[in-house]
C-alpha positions as CSV (number, residue, x, y, z in Angstrom):
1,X,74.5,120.4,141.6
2,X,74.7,118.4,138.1
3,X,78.0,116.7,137.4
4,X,80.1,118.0,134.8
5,X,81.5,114.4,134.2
6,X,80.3,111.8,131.4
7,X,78.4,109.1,132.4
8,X,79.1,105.8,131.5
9,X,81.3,104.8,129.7
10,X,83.6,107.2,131.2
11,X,86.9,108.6,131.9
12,X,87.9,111.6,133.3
13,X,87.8,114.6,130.9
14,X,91.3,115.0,128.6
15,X,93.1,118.0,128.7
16,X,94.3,119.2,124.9
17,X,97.3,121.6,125.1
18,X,97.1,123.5,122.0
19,X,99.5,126.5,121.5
20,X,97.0,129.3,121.6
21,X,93.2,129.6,122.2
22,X,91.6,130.5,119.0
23,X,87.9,132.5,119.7
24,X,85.7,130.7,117.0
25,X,87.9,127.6,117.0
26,X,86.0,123.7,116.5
27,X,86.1,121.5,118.7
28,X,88.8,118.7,118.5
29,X,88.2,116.0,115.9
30,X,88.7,113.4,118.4
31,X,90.0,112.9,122.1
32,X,93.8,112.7,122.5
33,X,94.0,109.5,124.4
34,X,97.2,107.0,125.4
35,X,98.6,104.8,122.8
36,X,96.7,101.6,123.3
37,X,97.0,98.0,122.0
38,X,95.0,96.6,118.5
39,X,93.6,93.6,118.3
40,X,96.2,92.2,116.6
41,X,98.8,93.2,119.6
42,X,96.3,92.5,122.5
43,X,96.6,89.0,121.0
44,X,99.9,89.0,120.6
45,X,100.5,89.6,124.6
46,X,97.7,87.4,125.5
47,X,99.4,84.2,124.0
48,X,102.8,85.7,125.2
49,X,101.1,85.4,128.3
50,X,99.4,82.2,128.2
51,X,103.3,80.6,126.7
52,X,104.2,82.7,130.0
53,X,101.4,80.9,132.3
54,X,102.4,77.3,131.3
55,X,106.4,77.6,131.3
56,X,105.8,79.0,135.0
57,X,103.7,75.9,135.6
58,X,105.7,73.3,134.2
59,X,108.9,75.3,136.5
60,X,106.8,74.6,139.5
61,X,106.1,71.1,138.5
62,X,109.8,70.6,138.1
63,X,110.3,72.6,141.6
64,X,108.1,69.9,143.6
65,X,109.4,66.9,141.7
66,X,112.8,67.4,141.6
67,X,115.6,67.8,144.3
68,X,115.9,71.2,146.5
69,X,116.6,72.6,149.3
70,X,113.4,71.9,151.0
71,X,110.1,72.6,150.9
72,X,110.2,76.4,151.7
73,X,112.2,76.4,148.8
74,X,109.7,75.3,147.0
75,X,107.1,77.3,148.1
76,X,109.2,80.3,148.0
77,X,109.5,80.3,144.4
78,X,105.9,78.7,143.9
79,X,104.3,82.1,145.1
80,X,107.0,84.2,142.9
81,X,105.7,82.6,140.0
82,X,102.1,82.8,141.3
83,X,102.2,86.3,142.1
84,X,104.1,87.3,138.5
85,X,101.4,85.7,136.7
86,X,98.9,87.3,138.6
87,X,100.5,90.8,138.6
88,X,100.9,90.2,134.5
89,X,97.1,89.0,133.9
90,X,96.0,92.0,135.8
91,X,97.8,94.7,134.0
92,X,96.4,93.6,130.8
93,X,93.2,92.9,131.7
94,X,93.3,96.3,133.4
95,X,94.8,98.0,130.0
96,X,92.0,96.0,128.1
97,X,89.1,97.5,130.1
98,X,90.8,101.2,130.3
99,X,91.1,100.7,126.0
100,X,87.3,99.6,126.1
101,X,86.7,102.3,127.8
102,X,88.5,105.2,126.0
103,X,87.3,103.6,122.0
104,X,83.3,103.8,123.5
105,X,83.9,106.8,125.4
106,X,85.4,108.4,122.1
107,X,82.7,107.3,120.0
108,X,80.4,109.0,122.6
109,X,82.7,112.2,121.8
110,X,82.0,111.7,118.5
111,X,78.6,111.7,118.5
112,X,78.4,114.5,121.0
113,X,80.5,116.3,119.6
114,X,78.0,117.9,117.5
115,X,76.1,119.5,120.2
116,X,79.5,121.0,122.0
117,X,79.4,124.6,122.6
118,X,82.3,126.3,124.4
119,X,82.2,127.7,127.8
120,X,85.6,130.0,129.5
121,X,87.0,128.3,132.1
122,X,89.8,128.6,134.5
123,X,92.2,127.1,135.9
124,X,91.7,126.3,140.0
125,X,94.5,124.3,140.8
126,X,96.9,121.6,139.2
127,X,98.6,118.4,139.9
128,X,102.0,117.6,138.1
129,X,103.6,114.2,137.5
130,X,107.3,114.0,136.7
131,X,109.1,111.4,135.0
132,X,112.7,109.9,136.4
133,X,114.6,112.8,134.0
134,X,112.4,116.2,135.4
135,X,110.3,116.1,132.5
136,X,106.2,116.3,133.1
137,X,104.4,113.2,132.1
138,X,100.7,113.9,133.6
139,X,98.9,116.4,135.0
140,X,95.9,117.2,136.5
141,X,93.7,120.3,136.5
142,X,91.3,121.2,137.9
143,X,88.9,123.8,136.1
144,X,86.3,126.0,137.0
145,X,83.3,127.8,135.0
146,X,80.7,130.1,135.2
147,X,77.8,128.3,133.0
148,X,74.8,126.7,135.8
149,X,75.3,123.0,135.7
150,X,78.8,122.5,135.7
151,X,79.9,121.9,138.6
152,X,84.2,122.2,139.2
153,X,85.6,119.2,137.8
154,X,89.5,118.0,137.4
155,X,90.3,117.2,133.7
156,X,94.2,115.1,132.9
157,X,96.5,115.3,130.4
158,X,98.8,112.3,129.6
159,X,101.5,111.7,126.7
160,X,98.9,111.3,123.9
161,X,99.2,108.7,121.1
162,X,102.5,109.0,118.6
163,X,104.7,111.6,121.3
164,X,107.3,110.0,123.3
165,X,108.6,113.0,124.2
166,X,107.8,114.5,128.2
167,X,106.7,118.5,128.8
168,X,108.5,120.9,130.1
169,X,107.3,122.1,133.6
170,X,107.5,125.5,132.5
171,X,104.3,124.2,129.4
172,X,101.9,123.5,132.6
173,X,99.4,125.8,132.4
174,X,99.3,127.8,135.7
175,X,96.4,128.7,138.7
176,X,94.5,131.3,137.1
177,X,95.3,130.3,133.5
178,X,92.5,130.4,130.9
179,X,90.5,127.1,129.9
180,X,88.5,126.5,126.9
181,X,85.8,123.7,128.0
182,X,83.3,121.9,125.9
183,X,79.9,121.4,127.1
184,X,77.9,118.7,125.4
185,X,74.1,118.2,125.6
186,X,70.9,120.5,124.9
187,X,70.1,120.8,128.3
188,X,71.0,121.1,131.9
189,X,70.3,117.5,133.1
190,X,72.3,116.4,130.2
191,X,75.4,118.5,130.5
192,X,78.8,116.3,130.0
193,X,82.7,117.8,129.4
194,X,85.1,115.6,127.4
195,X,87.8,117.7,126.7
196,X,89.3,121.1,127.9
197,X,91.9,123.2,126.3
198,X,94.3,125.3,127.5
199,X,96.8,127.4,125.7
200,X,100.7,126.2,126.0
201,X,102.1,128.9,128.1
202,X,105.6,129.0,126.3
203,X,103.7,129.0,123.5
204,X,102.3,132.3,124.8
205,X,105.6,133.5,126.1
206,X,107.4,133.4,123.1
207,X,104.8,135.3,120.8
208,X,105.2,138.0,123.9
209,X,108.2,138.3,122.9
């Protein structure tokens, strides 16, 4: 069975909670990925690391040439150093690639975009992610469909660019809850989803009512 999943460059499909599905609606203008970094701030904390890399060198310099404890003490705070630096120049380089990663995958979107035709999903399961406060930061669904050559796939939602604000638990869309998914590509082989919607369900609620 065909994946329903872009090929590279990839990410897993987004999830767009919009308040209601709309039949004969567009699809979205662009994906609604994570705040990321510019050039100009990727630069920024790249020569706050490097200021970073040689004030933890010239510390361990001072460490070995200076009077202490002993060696272990020495080495103890050697490999603290060590591993912060390593842990720091990871995490960017890891947020670097993910950002390379979302701007080609949303120029793909964008040129794909043209050829997306909805399809009804629904929802098969979900996976929620809370914050320290309660609040829902991520989650994960995973969607179903009837159209041949897309197979079930899990789609994510995460804060998207300008909101700082966490979801309610009760604005999760629930098992069984309706999807909107947009198929990409003229044929079969060529079949890719990147992006789902699904209706808010207090969105829903409160129109109910």
């Amino acid at each position: 069975m065909e994946s329903s999943v872009p090929d590279s460059p990839s990410v897993v499909p987004l999830v767009h909670l919009v308040p209601r599905l709309i039949p004969g609606a567009e699809p979205p203008s662009e994906l609604l990925f994570q705040r990321r970094l510019g050039p100009a701030g990727r630069a920024i904390v790249a020569g706050i690391f490097v200021l970073a890399t040689m004030t933890c060198g010239w510390l361990a310099i001072e460490l070995w040439t200076s009077h202490t404890p002993g060696w272990w003490f020495n080495a103890l705070f050697t490999v603290m150093f060590v591993g912060l630096l390593i842990g720091v120049w990871a995490g960017f380089a890891s947020s670097v690639r993910n950002g390379a990663r979302e701007r080609a995958t949303q120029d793909q979107w964008k040129r794909a975009r043209t050829t997306a035709r909805p399809v009804r999903g629904n929802v098969a399961s979900r996976h929620v992610g809370l914050s320290e406060d309660g609040g829902v930061s991520s989650f994960s669904l995973t969607i179903t469909t009837d159209q041949p050559g897309v197979a079930p796939f899990e789609a994510e939602w995460n804060r998207p660019s300008g909101s700082s604000a966490d979801l309610l638990q009760s604005q999760v869309p629930g098992i069984g809850s309706e999807a909107r998914v947009w198929v990409c590509g003229q044929s079969r082989s060529d079949q890719q989803v990147f992006a789902v919607e699904v209706a808010d369900p207090t969105v829903a609620l409160y129109r109910a009512h």
